[in-house]
N, CA, C and O of each residue as an XYZ file, in Angstrom:
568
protein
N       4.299      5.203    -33.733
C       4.927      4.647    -32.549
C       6.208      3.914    -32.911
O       7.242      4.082    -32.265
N       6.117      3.059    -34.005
C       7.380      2.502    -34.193
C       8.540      3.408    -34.992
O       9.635      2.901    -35.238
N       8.325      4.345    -35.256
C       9.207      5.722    -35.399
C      10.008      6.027    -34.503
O      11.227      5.917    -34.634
N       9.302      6.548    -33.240
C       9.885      6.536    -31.940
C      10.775      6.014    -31.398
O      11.852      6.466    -31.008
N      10.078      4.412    -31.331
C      10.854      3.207    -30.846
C      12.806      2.908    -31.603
O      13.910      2.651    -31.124
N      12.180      3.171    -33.077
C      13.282      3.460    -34.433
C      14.638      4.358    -33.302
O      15.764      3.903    -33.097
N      14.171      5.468    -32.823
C      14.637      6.670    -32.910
C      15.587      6.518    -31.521
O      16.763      6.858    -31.394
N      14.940      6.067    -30.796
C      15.399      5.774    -29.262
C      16.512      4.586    -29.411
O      17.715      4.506    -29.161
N      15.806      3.959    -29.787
C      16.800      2.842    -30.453
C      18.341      3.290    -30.698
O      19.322      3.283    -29.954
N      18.190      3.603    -31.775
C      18.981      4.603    -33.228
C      20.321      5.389    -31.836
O      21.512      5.188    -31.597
N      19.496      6.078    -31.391
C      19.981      7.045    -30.114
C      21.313      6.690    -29.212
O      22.284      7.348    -28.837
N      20.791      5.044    -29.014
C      21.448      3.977    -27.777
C      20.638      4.122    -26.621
O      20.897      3.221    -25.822
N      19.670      4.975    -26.173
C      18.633      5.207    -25.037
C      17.760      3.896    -24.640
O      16.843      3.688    -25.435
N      17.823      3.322    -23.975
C      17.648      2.457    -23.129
C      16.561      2.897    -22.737
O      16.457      4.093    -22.464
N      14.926      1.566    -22.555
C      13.804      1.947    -21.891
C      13.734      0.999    -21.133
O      14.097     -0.108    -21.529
N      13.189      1.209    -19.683
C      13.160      0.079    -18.975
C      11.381      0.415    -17.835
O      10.709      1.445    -17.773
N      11.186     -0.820    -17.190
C      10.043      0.030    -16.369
C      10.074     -0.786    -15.464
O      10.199     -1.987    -15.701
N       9.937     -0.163    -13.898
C       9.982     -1.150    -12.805
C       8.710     -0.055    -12.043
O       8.545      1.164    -11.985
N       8.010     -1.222    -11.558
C       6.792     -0.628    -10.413
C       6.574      1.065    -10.813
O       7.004      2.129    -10.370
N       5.506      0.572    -12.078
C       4.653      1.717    -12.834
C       5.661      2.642    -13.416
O       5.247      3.383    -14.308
N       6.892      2.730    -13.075
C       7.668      3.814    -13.421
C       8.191      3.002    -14.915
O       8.284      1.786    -15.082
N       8.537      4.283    -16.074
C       9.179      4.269    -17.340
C      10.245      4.761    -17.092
O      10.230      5.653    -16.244
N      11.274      4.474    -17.577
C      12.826      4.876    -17.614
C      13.385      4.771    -18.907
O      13.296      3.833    -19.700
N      14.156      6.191    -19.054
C      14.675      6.329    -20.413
C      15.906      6.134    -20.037
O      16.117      6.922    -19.116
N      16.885      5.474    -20.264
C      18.239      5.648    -19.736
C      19.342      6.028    -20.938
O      19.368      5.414    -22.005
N      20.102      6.948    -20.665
C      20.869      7.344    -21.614
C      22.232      7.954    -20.988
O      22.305      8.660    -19.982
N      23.207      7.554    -21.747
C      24.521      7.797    -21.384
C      24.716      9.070    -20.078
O      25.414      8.907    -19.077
N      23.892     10.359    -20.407
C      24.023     11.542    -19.709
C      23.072     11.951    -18.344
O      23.322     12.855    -17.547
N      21.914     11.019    -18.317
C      21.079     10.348    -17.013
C      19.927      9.963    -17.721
O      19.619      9.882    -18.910
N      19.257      9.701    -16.398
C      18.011      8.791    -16.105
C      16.605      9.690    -16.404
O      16.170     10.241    -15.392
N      16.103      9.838    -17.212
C      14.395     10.794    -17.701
C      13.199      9.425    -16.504
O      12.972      8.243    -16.761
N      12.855     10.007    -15.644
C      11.789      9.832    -15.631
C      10.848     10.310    -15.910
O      10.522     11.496    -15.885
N       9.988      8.885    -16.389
C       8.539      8.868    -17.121
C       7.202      8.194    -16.183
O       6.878      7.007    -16.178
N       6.511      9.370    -15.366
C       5.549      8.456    -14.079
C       4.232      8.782    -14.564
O       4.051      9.559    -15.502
N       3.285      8.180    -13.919
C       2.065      8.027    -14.312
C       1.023      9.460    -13.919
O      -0.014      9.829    -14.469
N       1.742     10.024    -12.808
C       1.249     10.939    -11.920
C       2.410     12.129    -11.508
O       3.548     11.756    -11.794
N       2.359     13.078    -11.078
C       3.515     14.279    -10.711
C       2.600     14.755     -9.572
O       1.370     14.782     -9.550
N       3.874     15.287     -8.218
C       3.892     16.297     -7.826
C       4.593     17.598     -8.113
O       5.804     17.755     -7.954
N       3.754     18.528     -8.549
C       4.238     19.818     -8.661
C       5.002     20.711     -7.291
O       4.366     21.205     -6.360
N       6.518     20.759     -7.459
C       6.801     21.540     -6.177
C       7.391     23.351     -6.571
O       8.514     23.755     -6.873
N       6.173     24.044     -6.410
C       6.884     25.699     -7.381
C       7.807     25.707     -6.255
O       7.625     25.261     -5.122
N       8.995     26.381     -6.829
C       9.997     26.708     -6.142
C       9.856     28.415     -5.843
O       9.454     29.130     -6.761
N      10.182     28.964     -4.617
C      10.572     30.100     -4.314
C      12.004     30.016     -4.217
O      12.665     29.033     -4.552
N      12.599     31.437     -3.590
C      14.679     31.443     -3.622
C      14.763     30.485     -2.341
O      15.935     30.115     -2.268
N      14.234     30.098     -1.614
C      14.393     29.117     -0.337
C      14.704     27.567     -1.029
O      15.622     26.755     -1.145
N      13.462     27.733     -1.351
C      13.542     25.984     -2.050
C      14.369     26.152     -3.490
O      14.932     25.155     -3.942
N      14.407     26.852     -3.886
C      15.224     26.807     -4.728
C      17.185     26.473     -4.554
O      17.802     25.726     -5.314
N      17.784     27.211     -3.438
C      18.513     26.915     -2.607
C      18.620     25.676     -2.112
O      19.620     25.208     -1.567
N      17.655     25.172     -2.287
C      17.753     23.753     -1.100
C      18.024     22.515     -2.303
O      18.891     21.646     -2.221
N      16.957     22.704     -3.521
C      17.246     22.069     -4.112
C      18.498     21.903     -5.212
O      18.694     20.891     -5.885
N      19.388     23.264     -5.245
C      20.768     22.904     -5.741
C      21.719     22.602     -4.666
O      22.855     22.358     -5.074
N      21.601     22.571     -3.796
C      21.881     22.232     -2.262
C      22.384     20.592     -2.599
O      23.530     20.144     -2.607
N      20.823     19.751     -2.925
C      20.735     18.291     -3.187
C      21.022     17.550     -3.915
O      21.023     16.323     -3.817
N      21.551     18.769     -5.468
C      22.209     18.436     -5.902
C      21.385     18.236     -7.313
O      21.920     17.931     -8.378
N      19.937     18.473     -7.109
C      19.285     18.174     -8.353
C      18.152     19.059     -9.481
O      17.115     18.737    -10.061
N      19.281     20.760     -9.390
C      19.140     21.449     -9.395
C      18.770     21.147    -11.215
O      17.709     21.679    -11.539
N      19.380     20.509    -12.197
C      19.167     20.178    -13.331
C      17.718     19.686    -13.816
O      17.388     19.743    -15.000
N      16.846     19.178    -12.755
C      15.969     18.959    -12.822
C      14.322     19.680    -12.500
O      13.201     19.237    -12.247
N      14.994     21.113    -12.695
C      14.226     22.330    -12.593
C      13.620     22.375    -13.879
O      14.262     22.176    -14.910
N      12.236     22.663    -13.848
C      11.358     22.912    -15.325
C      10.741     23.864    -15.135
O      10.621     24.167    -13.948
N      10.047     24.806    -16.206
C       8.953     26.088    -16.176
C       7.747     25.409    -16.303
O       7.551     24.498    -17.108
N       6.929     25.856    -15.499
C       5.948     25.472    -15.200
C       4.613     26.472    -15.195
O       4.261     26.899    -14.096
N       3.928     26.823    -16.262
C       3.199     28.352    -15.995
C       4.350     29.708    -15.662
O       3.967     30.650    -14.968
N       5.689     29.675    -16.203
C       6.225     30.645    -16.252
C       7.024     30.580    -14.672
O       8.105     31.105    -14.403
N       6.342     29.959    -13.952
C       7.367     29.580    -12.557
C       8.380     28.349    -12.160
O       8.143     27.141    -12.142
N       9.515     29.016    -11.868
C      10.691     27.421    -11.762
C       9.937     26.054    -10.285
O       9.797     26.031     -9.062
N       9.687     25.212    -11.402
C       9.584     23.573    -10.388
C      10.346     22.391    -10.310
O      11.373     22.282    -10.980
N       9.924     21.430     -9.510
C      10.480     20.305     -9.733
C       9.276     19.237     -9.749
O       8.490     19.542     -8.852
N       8.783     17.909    -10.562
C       8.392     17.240    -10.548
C       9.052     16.065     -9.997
O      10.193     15.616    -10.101
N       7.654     15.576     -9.180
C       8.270     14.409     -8.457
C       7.209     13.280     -8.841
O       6.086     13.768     -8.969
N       7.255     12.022     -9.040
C       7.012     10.945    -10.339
C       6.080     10.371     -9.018
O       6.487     10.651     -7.890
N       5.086      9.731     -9.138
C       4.446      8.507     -8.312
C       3.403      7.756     -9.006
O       2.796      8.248     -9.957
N       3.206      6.748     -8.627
C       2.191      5.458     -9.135
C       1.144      5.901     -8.628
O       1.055      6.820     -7.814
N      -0.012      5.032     -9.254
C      -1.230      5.313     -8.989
C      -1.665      4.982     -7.552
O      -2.454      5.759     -7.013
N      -1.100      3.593     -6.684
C      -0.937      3.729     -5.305
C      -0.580      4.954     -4.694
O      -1.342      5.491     -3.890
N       0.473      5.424     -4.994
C       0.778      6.715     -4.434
C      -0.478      7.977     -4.639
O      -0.686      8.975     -3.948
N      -0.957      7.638     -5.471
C      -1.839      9.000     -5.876
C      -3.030      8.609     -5.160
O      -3.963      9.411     -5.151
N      -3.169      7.329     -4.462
C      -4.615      6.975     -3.657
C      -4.017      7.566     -2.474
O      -4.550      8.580     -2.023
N      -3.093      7.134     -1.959
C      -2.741      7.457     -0.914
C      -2.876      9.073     -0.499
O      -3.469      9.516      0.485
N      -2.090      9.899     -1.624
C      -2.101     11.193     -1.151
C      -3.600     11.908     -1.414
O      -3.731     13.061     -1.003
N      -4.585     11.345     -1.998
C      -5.939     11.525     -2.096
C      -6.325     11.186     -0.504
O      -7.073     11.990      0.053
N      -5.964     10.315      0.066
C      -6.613     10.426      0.960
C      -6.092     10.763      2.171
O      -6.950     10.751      3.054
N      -4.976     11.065      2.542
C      -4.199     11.796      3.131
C      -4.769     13.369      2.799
O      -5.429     13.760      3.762
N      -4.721     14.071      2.041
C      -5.024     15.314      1.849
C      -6.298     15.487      0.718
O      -6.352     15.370     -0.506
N      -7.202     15.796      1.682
C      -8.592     16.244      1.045
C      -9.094     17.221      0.352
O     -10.277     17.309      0.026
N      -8.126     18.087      0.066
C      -8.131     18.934     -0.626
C      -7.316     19.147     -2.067
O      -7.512     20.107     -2.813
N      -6.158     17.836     -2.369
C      -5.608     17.978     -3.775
C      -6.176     17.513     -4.162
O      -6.765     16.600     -3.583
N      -6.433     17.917     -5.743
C      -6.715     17.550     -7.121
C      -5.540     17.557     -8.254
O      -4.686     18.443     -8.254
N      -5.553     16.698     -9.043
C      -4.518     16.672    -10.014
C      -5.260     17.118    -11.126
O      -6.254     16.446    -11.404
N      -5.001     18.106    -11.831
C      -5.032     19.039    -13.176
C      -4.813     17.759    -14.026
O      -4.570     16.637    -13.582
N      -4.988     18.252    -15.785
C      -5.454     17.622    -17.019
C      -3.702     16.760    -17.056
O      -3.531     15.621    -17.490
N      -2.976     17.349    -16.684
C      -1.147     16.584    -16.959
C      -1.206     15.473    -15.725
O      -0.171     14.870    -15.441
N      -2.337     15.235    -15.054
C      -1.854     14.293    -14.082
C      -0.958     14.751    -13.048
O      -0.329     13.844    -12.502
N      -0.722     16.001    -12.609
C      -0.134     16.934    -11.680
C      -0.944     17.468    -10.620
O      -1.974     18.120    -10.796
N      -0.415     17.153     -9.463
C      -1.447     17.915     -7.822
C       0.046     19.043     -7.717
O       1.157     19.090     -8.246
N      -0.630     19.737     -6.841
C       0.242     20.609     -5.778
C      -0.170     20.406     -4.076
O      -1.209     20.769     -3.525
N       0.851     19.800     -3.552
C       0.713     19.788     -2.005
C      -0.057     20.686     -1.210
O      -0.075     21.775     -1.782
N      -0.555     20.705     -0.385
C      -0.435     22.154      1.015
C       0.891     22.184      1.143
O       1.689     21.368      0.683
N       1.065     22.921      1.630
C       2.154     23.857      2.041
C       2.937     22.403      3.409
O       4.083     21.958      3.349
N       1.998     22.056      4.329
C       2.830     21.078      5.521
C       3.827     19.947      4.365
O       5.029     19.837      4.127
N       2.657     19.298      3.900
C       3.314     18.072      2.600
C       4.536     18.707      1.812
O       5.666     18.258      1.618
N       4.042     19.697      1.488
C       5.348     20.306      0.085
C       6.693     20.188      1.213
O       7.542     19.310      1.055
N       6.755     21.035      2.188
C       7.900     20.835      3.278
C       8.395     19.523      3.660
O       9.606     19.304      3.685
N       7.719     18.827      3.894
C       7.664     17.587      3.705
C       8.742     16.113      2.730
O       9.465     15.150      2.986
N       8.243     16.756      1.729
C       8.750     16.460      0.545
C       9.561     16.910      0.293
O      10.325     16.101     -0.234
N       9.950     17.846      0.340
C      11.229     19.164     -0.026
C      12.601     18.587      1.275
O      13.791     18.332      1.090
N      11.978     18.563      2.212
C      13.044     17.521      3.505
C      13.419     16.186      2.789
O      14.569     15.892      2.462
N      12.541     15.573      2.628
C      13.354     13.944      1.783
C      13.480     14.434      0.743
O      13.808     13.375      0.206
N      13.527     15.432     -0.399
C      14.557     14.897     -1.562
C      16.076     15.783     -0.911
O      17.178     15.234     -0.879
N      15.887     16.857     -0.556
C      17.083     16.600      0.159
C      18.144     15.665      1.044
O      19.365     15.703      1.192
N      17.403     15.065      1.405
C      17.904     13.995      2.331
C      18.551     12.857      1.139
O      19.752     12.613      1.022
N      17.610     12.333      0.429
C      18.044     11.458     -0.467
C      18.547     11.803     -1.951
O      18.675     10.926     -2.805
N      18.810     13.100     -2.170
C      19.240     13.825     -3.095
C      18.582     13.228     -4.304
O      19.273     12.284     -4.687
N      17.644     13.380     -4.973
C      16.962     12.937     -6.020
C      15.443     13.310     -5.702
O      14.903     13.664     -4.654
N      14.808     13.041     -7.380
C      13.542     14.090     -6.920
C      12.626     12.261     -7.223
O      11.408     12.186     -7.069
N      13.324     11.210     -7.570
C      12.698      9.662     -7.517
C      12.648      8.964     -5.958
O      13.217      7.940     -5.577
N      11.870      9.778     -5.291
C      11.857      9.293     -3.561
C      10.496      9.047     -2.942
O      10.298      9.012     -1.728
N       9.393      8.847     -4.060
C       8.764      8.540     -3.758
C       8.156      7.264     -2.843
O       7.129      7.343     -2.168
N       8.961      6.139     -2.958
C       8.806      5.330     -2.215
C       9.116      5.827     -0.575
O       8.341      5.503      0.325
N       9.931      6.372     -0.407
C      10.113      7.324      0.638
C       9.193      8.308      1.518
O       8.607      8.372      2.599
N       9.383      8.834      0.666
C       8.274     10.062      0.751
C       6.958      9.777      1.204
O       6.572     10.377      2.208
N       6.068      8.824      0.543
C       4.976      8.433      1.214
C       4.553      8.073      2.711
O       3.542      8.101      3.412
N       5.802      7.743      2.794
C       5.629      7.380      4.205
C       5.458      8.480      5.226
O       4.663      8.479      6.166
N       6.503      9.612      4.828
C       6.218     10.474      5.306
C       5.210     11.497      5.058
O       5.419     12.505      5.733
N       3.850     11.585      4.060
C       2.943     11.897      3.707
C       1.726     11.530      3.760
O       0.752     12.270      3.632
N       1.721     10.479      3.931
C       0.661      9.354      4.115
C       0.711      8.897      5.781
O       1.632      8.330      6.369
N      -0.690      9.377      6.349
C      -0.254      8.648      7.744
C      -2.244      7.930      7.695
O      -3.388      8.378      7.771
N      -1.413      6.387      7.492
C      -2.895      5.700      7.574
C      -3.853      6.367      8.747
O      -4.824      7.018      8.362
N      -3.625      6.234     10.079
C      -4.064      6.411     10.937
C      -4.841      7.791     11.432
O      -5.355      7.794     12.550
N      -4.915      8.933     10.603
C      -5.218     10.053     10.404
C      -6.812      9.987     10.629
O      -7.647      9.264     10.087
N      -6.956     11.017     11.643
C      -8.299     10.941     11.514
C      -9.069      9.912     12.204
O     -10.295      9.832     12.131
N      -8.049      8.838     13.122
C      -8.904      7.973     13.958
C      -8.722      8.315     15.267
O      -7.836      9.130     15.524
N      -9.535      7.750     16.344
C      -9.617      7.619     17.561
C      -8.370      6.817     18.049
O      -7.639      6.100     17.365
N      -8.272      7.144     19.624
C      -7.338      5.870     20.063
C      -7.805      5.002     19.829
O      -7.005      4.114     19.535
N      -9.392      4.566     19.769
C      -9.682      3.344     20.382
C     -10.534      3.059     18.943
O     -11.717      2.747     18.812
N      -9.631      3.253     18.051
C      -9.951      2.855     16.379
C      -9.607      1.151     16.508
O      -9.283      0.539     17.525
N      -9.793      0.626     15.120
C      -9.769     -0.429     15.085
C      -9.067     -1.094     15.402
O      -7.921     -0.806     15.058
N      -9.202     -2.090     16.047
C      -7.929     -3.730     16.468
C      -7.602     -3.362     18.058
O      -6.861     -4.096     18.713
N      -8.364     -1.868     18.773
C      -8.231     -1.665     19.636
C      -8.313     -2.851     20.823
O      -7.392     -2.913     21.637
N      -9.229     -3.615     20.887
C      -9.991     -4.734     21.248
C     -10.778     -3.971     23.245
O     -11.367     -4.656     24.081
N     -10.419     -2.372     23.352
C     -11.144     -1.504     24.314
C     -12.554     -1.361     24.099
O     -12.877     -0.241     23.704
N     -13.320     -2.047     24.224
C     -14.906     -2.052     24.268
C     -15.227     -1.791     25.183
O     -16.433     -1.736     25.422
């Protein structure tokens, strides 16, 4: 470990960490390092969209198919657990959306051009209220 540390150092790369997130910072950009990933496979649509946003550099192979990872905290990963009952995150700490969410998501990093929008994003993924009645709690309709 202190090899590493040596090396990064050595480099001029800058580590920093704010709310669960690791940051490598280095003259040529920003590496995020998150606790959790969304996997977004790209088809030629989204693929389009995302050099569109500008953050087309941030395309990786993924099982032989072009993606983009998008970084979130372990809050975030409760949230989209319970928002969508059907993801699981694989051995890398990686889910894949449904298809509504991935669109979803694919709309705000466009919007905010960066694939670090998670604070964002949740909001639009996460809807507490899912799954209740009108006359759910604090209703005070008895």
């Amino acid at each position: 470990m202190t090899e590493i540390i040596f090396i990064i150092y050595e480099s001029g790369i800058k580590i920093g960490k704010e709310k669960g997130f690791y940051y490598l910072k280095s003259k040529k950009k920003e590496v995020l390092m998150a606790d959790f990933y969304i996997n977004v496979f790209l088809d030629d649509a989204k693929l389009k969209q995302v050099e569109d946003a500008g953050v087309a550099d941030q395309v990786i192979e993924i099982d032989g198919k072009k993606a983009i990872q998008v970084g979130m905290t372990k809050k975030d990963k409760k949230k989209l657990l319970k928002g969508y009952d059907g993801c699981t995150f694989d051995d890398s700490n990686a889910c894949v959306l449904p298809e509504d969410g991935e669109n979803k998501l694919m709309a705000v990093i466009s919007e905010v051009k960066s694939t670090d929008c998670m604070k964002f994003a949740i909001t639009k993924l996460y809807n507490p209220l899912a799954g209740r009645g009108i006359s759910g709690r604090g209703s005070g309709g008895r």
